[in-house]
MIDOSE-1310 file (N, C-alpha, C; in nm, 2 decimals, decimal comma, always signed):
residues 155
xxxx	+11,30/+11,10/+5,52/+11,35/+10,97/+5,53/+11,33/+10,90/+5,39; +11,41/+10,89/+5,32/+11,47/+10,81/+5,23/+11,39/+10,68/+5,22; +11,35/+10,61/+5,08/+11,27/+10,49/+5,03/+11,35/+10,38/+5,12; +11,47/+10,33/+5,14/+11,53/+10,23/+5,17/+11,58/+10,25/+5,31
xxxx	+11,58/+10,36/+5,38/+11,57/+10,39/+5,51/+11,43/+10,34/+5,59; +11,33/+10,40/+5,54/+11,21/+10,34/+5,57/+11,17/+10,19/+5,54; +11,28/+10,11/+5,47/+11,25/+9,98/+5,44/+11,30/+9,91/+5,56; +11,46/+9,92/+5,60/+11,50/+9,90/+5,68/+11,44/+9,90/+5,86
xxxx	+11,42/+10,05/+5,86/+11,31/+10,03/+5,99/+11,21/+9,93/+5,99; +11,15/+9,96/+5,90/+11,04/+9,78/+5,88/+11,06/+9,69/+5,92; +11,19/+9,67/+5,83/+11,26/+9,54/+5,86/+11,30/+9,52/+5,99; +11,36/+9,61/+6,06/+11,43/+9,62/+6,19/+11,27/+9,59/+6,32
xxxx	+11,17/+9,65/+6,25/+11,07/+9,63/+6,32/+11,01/+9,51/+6,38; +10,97/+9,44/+6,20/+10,88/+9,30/+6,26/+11,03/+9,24/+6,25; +11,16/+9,23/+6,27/+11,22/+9,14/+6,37/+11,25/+9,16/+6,51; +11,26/+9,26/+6,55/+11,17/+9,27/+6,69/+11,08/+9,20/+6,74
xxxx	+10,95/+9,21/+6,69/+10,84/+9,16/+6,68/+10,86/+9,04/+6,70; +10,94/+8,96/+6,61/+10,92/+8,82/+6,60/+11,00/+8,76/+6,72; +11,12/+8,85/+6,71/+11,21/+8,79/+6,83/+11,11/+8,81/+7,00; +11,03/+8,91/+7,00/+10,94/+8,95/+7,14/+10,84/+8,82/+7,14
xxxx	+10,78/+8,77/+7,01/+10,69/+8,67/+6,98/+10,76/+8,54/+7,04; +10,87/+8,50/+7,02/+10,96/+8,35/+7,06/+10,98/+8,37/+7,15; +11,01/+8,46/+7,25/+11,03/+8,49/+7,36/+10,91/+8,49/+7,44; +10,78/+8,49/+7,42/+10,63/+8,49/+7,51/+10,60/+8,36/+7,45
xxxx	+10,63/+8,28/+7,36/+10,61/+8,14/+7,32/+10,68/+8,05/+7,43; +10,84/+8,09/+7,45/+10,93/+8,01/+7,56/+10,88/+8,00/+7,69; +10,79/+8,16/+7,70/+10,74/+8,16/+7,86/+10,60/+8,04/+7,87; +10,57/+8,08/+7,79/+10,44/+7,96/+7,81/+10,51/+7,84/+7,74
xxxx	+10,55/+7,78/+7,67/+10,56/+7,64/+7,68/+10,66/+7,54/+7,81; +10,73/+7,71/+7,87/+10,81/+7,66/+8,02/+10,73/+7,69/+8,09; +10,59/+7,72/+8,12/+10,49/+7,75/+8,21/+10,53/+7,84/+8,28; +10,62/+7,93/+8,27/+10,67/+8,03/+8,37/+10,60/+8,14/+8,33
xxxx	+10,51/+8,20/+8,23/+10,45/+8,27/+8,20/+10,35/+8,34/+8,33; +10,26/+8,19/+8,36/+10,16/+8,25/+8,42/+10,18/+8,22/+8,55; +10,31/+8,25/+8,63/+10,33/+8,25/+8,73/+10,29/+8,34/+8,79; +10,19/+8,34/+8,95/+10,18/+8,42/+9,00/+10,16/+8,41/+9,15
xxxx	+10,23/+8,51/+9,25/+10,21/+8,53/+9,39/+10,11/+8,57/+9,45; +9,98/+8,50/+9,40/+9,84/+8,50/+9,52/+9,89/+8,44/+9,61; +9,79/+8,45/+9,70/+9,76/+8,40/+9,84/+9,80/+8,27/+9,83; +9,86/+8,17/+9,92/+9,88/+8,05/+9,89/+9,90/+8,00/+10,03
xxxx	+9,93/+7,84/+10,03/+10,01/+7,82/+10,14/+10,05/+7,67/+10,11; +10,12/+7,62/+10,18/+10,18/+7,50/+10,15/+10,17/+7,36/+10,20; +10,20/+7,27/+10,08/+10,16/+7,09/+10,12/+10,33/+7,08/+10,07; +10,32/+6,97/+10,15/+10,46/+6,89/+10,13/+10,42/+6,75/+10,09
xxxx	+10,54/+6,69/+10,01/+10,49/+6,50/+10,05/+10,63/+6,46/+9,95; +10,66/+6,33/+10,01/+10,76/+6,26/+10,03/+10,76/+6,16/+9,92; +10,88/+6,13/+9,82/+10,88/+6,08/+9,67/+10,96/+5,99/+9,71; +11,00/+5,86/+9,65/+11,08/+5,77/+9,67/+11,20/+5,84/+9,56
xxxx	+11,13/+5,86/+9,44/+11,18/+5,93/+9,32/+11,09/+6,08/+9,27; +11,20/+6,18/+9,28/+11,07/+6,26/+9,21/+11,08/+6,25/+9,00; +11,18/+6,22/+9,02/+11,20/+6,20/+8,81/+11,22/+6,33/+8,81; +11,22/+6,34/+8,65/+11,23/+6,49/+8,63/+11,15/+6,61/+8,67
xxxx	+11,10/+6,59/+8,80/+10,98/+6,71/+8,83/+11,15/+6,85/+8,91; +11,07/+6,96/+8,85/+11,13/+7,08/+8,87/+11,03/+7,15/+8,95; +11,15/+7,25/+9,05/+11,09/+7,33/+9,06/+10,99/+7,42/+8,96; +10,81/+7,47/+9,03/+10,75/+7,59/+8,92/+10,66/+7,46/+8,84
xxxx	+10,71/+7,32/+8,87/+10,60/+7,22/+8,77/+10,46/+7,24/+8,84; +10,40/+7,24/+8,76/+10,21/+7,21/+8,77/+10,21/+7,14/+8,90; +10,10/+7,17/+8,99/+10,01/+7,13/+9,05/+9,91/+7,10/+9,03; +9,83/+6,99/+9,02/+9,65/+6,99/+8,94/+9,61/+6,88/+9,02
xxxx	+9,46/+6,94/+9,02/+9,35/+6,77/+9,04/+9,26/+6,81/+8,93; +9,22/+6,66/+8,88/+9,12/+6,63/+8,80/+9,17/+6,75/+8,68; +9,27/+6,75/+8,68/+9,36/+6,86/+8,49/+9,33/+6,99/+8,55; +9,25/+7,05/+8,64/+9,34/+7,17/+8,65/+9,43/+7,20/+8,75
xxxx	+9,54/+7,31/+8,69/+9,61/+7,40/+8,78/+9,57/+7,43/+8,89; +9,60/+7,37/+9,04/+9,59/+7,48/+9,11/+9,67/+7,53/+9,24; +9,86/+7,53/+9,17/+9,97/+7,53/+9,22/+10,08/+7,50/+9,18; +10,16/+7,53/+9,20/+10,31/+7,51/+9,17/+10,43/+7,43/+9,26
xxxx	+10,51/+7,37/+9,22/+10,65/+7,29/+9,30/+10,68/+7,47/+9,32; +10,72/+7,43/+9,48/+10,82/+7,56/+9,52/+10,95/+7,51/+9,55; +10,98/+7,39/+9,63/+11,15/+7,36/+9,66/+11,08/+7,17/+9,61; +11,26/+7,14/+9,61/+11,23/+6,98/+9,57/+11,38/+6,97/+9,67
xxxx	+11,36/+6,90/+9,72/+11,53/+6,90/+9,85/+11,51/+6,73/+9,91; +11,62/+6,69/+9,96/+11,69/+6,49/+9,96/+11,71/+6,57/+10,07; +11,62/+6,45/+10,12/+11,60/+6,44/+10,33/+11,69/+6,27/+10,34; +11,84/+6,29/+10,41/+11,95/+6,25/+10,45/+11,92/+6,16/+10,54
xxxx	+11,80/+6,15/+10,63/+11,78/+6,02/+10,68/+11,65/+5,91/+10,64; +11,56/+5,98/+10,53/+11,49/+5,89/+10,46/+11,54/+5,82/+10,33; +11,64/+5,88/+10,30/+11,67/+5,91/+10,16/+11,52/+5,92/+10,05; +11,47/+6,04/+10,06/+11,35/+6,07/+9,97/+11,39/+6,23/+9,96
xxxx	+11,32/+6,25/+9,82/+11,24/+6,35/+9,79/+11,15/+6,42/+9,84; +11,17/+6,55/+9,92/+11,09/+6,64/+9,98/+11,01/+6,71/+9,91; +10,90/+6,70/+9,86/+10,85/+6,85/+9,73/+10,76/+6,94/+9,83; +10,79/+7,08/+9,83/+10,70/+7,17/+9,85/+10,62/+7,20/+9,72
xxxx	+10,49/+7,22/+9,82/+10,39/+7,29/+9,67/+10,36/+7,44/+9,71; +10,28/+7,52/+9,67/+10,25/+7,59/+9,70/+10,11/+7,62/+9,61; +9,98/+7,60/+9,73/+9,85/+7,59/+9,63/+9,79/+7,71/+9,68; +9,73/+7,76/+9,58/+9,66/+7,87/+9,54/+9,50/+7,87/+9,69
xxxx	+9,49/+7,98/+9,76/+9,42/+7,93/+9,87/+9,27/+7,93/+9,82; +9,26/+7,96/+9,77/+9,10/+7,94/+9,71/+9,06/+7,75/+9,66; +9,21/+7,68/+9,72/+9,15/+7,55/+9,65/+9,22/+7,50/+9,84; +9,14/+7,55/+9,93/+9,18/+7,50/+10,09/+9,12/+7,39/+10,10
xxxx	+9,09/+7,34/+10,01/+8,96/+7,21/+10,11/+8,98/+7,07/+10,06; +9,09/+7,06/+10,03/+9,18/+6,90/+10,00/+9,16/+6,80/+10,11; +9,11/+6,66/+10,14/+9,11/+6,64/+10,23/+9,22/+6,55/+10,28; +9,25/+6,54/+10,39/+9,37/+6,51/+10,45/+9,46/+6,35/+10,39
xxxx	+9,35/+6,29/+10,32/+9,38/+6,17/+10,26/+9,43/+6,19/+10,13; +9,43/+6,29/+10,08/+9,47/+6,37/+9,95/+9,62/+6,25/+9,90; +9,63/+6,20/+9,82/+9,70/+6,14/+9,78/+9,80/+6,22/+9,62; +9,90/+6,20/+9,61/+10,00/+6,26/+9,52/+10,06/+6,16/+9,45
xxxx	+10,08/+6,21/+9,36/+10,14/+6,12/+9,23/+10,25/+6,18/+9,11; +10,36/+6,18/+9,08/+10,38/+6,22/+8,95/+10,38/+6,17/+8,83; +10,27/+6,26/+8,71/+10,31/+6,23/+8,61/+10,38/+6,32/+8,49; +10,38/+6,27/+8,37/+10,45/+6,33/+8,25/+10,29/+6,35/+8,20
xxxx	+10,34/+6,50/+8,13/+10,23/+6,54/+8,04/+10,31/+6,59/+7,94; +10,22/+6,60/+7,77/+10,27/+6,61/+7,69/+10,39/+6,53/+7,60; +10,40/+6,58/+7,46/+10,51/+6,58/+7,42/+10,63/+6,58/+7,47; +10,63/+6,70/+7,55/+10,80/+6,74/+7,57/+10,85/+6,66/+7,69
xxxx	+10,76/+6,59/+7,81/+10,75/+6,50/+7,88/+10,81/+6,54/+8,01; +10,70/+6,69/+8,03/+10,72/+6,77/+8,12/+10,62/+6,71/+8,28; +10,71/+6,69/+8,33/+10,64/+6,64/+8,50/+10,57/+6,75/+8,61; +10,41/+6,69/+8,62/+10,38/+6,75/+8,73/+10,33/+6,64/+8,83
xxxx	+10,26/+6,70/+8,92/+10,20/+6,65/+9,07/+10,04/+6,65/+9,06; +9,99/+6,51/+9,08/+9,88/+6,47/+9,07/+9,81/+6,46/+9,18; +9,73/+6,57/+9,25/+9,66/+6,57/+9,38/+9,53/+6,46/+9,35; +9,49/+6,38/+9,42/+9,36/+6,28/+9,41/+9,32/+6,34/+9,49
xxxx	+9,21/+6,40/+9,57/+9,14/+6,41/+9,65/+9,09/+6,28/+9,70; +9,07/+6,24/+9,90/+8,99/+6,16/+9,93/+8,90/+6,15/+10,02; +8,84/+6,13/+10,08/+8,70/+6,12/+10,12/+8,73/+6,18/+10,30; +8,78/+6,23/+10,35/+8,82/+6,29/+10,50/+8,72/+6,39/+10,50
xxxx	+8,69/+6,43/+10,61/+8,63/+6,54/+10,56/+8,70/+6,64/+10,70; +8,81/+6,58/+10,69/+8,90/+6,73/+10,79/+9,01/+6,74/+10,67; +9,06/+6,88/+10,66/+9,12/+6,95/+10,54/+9,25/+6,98/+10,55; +9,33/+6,97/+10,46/+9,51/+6,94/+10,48/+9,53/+7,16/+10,50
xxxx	+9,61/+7,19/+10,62/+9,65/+7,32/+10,64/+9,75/+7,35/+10,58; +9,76/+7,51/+10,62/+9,90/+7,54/+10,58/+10,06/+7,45/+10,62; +10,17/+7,35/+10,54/+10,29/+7,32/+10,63/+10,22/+7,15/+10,65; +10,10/+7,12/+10,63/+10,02/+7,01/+10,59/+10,15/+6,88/+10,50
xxxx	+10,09/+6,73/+10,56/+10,21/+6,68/+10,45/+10,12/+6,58/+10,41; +10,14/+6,52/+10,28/+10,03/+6,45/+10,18/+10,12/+6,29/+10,21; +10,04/+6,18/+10,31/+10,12/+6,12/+10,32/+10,09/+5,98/+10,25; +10,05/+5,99/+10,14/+10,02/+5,85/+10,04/+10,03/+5,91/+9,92
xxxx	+10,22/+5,87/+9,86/+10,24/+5,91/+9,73/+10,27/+5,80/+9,65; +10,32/+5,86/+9,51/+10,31/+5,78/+9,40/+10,42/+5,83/+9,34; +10,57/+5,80/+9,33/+10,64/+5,88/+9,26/+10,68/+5,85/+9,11; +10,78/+5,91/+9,04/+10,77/+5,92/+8,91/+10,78/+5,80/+8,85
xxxx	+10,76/+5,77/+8,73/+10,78/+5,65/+8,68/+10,88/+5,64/+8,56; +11,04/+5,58/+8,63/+11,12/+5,58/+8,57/+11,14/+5,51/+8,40; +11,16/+5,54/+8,29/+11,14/+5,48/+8,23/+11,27/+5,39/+8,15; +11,36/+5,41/+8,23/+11,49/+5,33/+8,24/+11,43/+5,20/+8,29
xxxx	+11,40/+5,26/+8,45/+11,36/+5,10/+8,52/+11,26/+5,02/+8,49; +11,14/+5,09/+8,39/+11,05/+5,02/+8,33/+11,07/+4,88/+8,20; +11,16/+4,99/+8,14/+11,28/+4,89/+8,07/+11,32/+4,79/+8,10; +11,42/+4,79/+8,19/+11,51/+4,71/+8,29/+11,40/+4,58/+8,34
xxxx	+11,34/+4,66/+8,42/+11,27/+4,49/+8,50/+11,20/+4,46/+8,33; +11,12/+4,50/+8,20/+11,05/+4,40/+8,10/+11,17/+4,31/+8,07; +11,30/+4,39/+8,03/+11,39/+4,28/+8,00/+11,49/+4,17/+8,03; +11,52/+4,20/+8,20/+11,56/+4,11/+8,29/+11,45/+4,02/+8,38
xxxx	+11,34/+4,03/+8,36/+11,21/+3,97/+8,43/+11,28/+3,81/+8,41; +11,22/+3,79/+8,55/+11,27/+3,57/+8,52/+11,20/+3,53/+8,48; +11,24/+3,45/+8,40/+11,16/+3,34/+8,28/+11,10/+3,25/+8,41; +10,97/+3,23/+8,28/+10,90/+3,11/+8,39/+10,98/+2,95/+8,40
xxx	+10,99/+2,88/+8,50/+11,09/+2,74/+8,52/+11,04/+2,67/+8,46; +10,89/+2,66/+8,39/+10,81/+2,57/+8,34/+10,87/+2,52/+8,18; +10,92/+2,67/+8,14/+10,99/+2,68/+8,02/+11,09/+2,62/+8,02
């Protein structure tokens, strides 16, 4: 093998490399990396809005992981957002008062589900539904009502 044959392979090599490198970067900054099918089972709960939450977004209490959005589906006679979760079963003991929320995390102003645990001490089951939520917080309509708010009459 020839001096500039062997250069080339190199070359051909660490761009490989780099290209395999951006590609395990994408999976983890889309969190699809550490997706995984343990044992699980499922909460549901009901959004006025879910915002940008996707399916595969974070599940957490108190910042950690412990589940994923499985479906997000518009129920035709409440008009709401349906979110399935699917939580990891080693975290079974949420109590039925468990309340949900969404927020944005990070920069990229990627949306997950905020479990609060609350003081029950009987535990949400499998197909369980979380019924005191908190949904996204639009930042159009945050806008909207600061700058259309009525002036006080006093003025």
């Amino acid at each position: 093998m020839s001096h500039s044959q062997r250069q080339d392979t190199l070359v051909g090599l660490f761009v490989a490399l780099g290209i395999a490198a951006l590609f395990f970067l994408a999976l983890q900054i889309s969190n699809l990396g550490s997706y995984s099918n343990q044992d699980s089972y499922t909460l549901v709960a009901r959004f006025e809005n879910s915002g940008g939450l996707k399916v595969k977004s974070p599940v957490s209490v108190a910042g950690v992981r412990i589940g994923r959005v499985s479906a997000i589906q518009f129920d035709n006679q409440t008009y709401e957002s349906v979110v399935s979760m699917q939580i990891e079963a080693k975290y079974s003991t949420l109590p039925e008062d468990t309340t949900a929320s969404i927020f944005t995390a990070g920069l990229l102003g990627e949306q997950y589900v905020s479990l609060e645990p609350g003081g029950s001490e009987d535990y949400l089951t499998d197909s369980g539904e979380i019924e005191i939520t908190q949904s996204a917080i639009v930042l159009e309509e945050v806008i909207g009502q600061f700058l259309f708010k009525d002036k006080d009459p006093e003025e």
